[in-house]
N, C-alpha and C positions, 0 to 999 in steps of 0.2 A: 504494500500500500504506500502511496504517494503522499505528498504534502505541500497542500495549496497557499500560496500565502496571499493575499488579497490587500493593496493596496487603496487605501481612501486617501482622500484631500484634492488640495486645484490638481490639472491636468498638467505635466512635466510638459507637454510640447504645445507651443504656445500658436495661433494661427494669426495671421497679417492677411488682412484685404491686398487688392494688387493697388487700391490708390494710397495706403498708409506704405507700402514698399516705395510705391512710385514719389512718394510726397522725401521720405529718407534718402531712397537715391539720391535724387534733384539736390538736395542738403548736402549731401557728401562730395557733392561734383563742384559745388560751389566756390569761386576761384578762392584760396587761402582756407578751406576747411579740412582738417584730420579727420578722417575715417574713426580711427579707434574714439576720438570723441563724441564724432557725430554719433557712434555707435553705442557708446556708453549714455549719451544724452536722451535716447531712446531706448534703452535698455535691450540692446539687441548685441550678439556678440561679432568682436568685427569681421569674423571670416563667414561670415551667415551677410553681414551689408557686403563683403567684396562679393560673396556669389552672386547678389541681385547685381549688382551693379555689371558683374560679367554676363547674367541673365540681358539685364536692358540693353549692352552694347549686340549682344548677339540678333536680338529684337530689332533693334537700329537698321545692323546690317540686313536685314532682311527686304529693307527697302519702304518699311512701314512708318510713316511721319505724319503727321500733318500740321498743315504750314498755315498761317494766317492770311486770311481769302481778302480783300478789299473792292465793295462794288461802289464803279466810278457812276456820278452822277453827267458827265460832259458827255457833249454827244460827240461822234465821229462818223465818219464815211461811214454807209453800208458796208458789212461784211462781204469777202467775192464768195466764198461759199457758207454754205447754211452751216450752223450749230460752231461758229468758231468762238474759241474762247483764247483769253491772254493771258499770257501768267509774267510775273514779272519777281525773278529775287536778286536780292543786293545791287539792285537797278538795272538789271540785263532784261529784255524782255523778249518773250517766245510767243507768237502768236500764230496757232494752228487750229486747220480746220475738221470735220469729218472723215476728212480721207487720209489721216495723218497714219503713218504708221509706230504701233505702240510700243514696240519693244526700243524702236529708234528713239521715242519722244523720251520712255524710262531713261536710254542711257545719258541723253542729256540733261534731262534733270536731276540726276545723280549725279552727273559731273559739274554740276552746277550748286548743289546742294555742300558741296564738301569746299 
């Protein structure tokens, strides 16, 4: 015969929503902040915030972002083809229509992006 031992009290493994991670990250990346504090100041330990943080850059790479949208009130020329849209970052601006091709338009907005 065996012998069970049954532990009561809080739960040893603690769970984090993805925006209480996402909120620590952002904190630990910020220029002039230490990890082991940021990670102590949230009582997290700091090889548990570098994993998120190598979680989020892996996330990153994946090509998943979003960027701050701005709709102009000016008017301009008619578009020459239907459904074009503009995108404009760090003042470069891309302006393509329905017939763009999407893997081309990804790579230069990734290479635009970095």
């Amino acid at each position: 015969m065996s012998t069970v031992s049954v532990l009561t009290g809080p739960e040893r493994r603690r769970r984090w929503s993805s925006t209480a991670k996402a909120q620590i990250v952002a904190e630990s990346l910020q220029p002039g902040a230490v990890v082991a504090v940021v990670a102590q100041r949230h009582d997290v330990h700091a090889n548990l915030l570098y994993h998120w943080r190598r979680q989020a850059r892996q996330a990153a790479g994946r090509g998943v972002s979003f960027l701050p949208v701005a709709v102009s009130a000016e008017q301009r020329a008619p578009a020459r083809g239907a459904g074009t849209i503009e995108i404009e970052l760090d003042g470069v601006r891309v302006r393509v229509d329905a017939s763009v091709d999407e893997a081309a338009l990804g790579r230069v907005l990734r290479a635009l992006g970095r």
